[in-house]
N, C-alpha and C positions, 0 to 999 in steps of 0.2 A: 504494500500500500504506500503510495506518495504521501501522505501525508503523516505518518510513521518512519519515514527512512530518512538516509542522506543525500537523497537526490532531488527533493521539492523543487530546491532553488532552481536546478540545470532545467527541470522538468516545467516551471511557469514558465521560464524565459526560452526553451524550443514554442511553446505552444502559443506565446507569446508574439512569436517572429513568426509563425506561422498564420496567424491571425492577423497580423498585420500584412500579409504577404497577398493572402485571399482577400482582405480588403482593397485593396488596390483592385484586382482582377474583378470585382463586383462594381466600384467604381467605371470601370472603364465600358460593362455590359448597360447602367443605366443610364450612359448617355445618351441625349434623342438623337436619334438617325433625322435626316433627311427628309419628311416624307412627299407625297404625290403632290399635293395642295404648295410644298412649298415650289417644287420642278415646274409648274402650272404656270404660276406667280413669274417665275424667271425667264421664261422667254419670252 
């Protein structure tokens, strides 16, 4: 168990980096595309 041993520390800070890693990757899916209505508008 993590939270019984000597590993906690190593153990927050991978999951840690990793969480901040997949944030980015979610960031980058909720940006708005483009869509039809704006291609309309532009020509």
């Amino acid at each position: 168990m993590l939270n019984k041993g000597p590993y906690i520390v190593e153990a927050v800070t991978v999951l840690t980096n990793i969480l901040q890693r997949m944030e980015q990757h979610q960031y980058k899916k909720n940006i708005p595309a483009a869509g039809p209505s704006y291609c309309r508008t532009r020509l």
